[in-house]
C-alpha positions in Angstrom: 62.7 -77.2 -132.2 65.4 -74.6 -133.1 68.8 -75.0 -132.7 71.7 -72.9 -130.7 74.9 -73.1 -131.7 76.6 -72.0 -127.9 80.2 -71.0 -127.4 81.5 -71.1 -124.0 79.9 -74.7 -122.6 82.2 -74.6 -119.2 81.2 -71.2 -118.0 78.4 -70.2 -115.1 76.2 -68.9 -118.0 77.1 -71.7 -120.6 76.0 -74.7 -118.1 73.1 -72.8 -117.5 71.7 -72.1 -120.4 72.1 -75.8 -121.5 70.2 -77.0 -118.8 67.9 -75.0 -119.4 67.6 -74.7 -123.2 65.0 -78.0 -123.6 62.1 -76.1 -121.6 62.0 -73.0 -124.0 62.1 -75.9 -127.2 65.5 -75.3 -128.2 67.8 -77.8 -129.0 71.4 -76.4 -127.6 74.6 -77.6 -129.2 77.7 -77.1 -127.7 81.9 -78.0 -128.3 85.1 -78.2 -125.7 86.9 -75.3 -126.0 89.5 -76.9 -128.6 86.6 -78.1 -130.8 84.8 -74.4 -130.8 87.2 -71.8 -129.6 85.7 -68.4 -130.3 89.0 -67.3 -131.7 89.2 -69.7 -134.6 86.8 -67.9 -137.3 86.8 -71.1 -140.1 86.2 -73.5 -137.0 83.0 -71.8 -135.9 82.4 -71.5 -139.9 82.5 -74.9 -140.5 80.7 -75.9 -137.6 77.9 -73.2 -138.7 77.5 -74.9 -141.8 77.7 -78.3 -140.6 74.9 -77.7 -137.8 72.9 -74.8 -139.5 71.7 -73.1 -136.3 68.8 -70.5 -135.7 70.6 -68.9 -133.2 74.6 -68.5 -132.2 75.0 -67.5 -128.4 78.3 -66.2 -127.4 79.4 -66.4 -123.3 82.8 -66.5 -123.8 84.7 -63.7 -122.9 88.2 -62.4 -121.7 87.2 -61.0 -118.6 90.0 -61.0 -115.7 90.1 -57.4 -115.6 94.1 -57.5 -114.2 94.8 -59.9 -117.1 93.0 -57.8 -119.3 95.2 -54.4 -118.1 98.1 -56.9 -119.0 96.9 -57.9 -121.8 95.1 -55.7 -123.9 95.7 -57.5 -127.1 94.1 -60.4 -125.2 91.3 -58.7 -124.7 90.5 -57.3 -127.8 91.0 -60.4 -129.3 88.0 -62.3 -127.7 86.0 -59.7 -126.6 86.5 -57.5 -129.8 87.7 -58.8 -132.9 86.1 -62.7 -132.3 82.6 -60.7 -131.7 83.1 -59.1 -135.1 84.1 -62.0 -137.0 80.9 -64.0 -135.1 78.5 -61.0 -136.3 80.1 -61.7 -139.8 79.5 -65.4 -140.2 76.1 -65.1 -138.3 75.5 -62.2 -140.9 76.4 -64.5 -143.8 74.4 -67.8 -143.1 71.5 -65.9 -141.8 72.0 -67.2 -137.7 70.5 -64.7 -135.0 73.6 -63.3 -132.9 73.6 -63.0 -129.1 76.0 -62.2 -127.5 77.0 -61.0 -123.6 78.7 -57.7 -122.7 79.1 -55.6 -119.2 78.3 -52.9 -116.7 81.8 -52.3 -117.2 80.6 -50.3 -120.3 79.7 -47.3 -118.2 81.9 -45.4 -115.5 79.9 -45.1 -112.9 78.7 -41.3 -113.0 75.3 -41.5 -113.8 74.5 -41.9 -109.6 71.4 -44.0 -111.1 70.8 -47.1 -112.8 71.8 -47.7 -116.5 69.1 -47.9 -119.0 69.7 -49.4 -122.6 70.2 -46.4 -124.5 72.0 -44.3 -121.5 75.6 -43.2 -123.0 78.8 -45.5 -122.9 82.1 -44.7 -121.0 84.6 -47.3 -119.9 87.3 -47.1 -117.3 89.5 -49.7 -118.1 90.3 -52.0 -120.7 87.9 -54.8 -120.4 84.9 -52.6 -120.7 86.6 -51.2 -123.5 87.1 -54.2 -125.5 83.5 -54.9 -124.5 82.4 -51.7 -126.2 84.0 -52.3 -129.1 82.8 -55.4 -129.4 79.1 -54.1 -129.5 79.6 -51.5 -131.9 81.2 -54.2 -134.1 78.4 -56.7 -133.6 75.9 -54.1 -133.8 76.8 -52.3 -137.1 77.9 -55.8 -138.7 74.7 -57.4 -138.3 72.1 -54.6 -136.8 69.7 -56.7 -138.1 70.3 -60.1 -136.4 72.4 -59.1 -133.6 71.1 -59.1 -129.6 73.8 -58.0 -127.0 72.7 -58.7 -123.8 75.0 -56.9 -120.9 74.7 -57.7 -117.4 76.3 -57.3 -113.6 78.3 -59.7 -111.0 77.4 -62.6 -112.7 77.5 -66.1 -110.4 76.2 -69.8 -110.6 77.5 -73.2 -110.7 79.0 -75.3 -107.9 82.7 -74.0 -109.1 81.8 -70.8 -110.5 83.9 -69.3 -113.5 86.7 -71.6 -114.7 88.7 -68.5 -115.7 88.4 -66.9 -111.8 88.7 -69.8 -110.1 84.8 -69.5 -108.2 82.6 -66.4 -108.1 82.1 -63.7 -105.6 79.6 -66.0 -103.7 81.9 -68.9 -103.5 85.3 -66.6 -102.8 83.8 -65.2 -99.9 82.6 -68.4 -98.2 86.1 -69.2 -98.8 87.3 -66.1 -97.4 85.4 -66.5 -94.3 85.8 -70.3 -93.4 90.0 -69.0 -93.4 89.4 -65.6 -91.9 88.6 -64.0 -88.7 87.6 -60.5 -90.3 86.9 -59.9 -94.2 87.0 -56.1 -96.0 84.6 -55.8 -98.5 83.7 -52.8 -101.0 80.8 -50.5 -99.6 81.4 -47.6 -102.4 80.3 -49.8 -105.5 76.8 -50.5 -106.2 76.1 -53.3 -108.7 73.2 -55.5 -109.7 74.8 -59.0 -109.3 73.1 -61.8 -111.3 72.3 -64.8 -111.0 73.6 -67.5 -114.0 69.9 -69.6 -113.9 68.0 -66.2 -113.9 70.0 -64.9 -116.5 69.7 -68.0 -118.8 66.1 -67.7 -118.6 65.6 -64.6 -119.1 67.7 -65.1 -122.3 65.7 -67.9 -123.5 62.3 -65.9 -123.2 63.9 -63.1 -125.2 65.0 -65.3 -127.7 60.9 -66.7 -127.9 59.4 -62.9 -127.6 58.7 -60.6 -130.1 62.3 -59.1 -129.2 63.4 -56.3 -132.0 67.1 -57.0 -132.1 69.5 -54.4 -130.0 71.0 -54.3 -126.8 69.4 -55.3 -123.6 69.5 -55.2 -119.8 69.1 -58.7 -118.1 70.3 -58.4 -114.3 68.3 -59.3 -111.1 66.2 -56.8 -110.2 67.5 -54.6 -107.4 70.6 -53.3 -106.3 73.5 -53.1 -103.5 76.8 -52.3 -102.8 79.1 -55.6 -102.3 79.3 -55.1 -98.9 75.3 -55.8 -98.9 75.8 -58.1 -101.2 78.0 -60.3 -98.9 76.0 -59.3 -95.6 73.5 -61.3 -97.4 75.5 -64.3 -97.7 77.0 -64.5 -94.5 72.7 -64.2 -93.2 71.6 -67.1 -95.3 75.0 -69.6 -95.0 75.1 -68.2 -90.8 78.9 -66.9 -91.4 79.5 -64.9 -87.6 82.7 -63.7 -88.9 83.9 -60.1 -88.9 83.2 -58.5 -91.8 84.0 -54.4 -92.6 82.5 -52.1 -95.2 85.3 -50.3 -96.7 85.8 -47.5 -99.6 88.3 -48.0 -102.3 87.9 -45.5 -104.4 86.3 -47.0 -107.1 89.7 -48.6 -107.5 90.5 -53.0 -106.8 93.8 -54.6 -107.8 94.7 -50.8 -108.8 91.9 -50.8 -111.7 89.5 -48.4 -111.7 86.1 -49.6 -111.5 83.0 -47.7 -112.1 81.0 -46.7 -108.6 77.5 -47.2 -109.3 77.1 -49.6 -112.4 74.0 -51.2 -111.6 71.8 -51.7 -114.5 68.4 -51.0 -115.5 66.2 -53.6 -117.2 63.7 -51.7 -119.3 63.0 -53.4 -122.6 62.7 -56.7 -121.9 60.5 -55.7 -118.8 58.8 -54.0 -121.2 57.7 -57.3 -123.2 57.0 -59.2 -119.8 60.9 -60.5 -119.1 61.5 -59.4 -115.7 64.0 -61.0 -113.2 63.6 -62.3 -109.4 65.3 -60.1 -107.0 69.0 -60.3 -106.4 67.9 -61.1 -102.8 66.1 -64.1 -104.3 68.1 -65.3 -107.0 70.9 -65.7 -103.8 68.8 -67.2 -101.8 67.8 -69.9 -104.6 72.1 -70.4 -105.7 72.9 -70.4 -101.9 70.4 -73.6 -101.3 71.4 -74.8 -104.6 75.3 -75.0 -102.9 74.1 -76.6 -99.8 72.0 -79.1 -102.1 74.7 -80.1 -104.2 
């Protein structure tokens, strides 16, 4: 059984990829924050040489796009200069890198969905910091290093610690305290479901995968407002809800219009995702479950 070294235990795509981790014959070990904070390089040295992993996976990010506008030097700090360092030490003591990055990459123009190798332009500076911490992983360690970006990511019964829920949990919220609810219409996205995604992780991470960047998103896209006519069909919301065009801007932040990704290497080794339609479906009965 090989052994994962993960960073970001709390998070939608942490919890997930724990739970999973036994079926796919890893052995996953993971740290609180103030035992393995991706910011502290001779922690996560230490801890490499004490567990000797095959493989270091990296979820955490700065990703609170206002915060990050705030706080750039935040930003580049986890989502640039910690990726570096993690490439270096996963370089060093010969650990397979894989880390997470965005849509955010792109800005939007494209009208289509992104493929792997389609050209990078980021609006704002959380894809930025994103970037740059894919080049830095990538040229570091081109060797051992997997980035894996993907879209509206959701999961778990809270959702993200750092947002406070998800998208799919916020506008359940939203509508059990409001009569009429304005939602996006002009971006189209790929949003992602946490279990899919940890899957689909874990069978890269078995395949024949050449190290690189890939695409792992449900299959399928929408535009938020689809996205959330969805949920109010499958959780019976009768609540107002209006499409509405912002510009490509939220919070005053420019977001990019159509960043809905396209998964074509890993489909092309067999790794394909459920529908975003499905992989609702499956978190919405999850909730209800729970």
């Amino acid at each position: 059984m090989k052994k994962i070294l993960l960073i970001g235990q709390t998070g939608q795509l942490g919890a997930e990829l724990i739970k999973e981790g036994a079926s796919f014959d890893f052995e996953i070990i993971s740290f609180e924050k103030n035992n393995l904070n991706v910011n502290d390089r001779l922690q996560i040295e230490k801890k490499i040489i004490e567990i000797k992993p095959d493989v270091l996976i990296n979820t955490s990010a700065y990703h609170v796009l206002s915060q990050c506008e705030q706080n750039p030097d935040k930003a580049m700090l986890t989502n640039f200069i910690a990726v570096r360092n993690l490439a270096e030490l996963c370089r060093d003591n010969n650990v397979v890198f894989v880390t997470y990055s965005t849509d955010y990459v792109f800005d939007g123009q494209k009208g289509l969905a992104y493929e792997e190798s389609d050209l990078s332009n980021p609006l704002q500076v959380y894809g930025f910091s994103k970037l740059a911490g894919e080049y830095a992983a990538l040229s570091i360690f081109p060797e051992g290093t997997f980035v894996i970006r993907t879209n509206g990511v959701y999961g778990g019964k809270n959702g993200s610690p750092e947002k406070n829920g998800n998208f799919v949990l916020n506008i359940i919220k939203e509508a059990n305290n409001k009569e009429l609810i304005e939602v996006s219409a002009e971006q189209i996205v790929s949003p992602t479901y946490a279990s899919d995604l940890s899957v689909a992780s874990l069978k890269l991470l078995n395949s024949q995968a050449l190290p690189g960047i890939y695409h792992l998103v449900n299959e399928g896209s929408c535009s938020w407002y689809e996205f959330t006519q969805e949920i109010y069909k499958l959780n019976g919301i009768k609540k107002l809800l209006k499409p509405i065009d912002r510009g490509g801007l939220s919070g005053g932040i420019k977001r990019p219009k159509f960043s809905a990704l396209q998964n074509t290497k890993a489909k092309a080794l067999g790794i394909i995702l459920p529908s975003w339609q499905d992989g609702l479906n499956r978190y919405v009965t999850f909730l209800k479950n729970f």
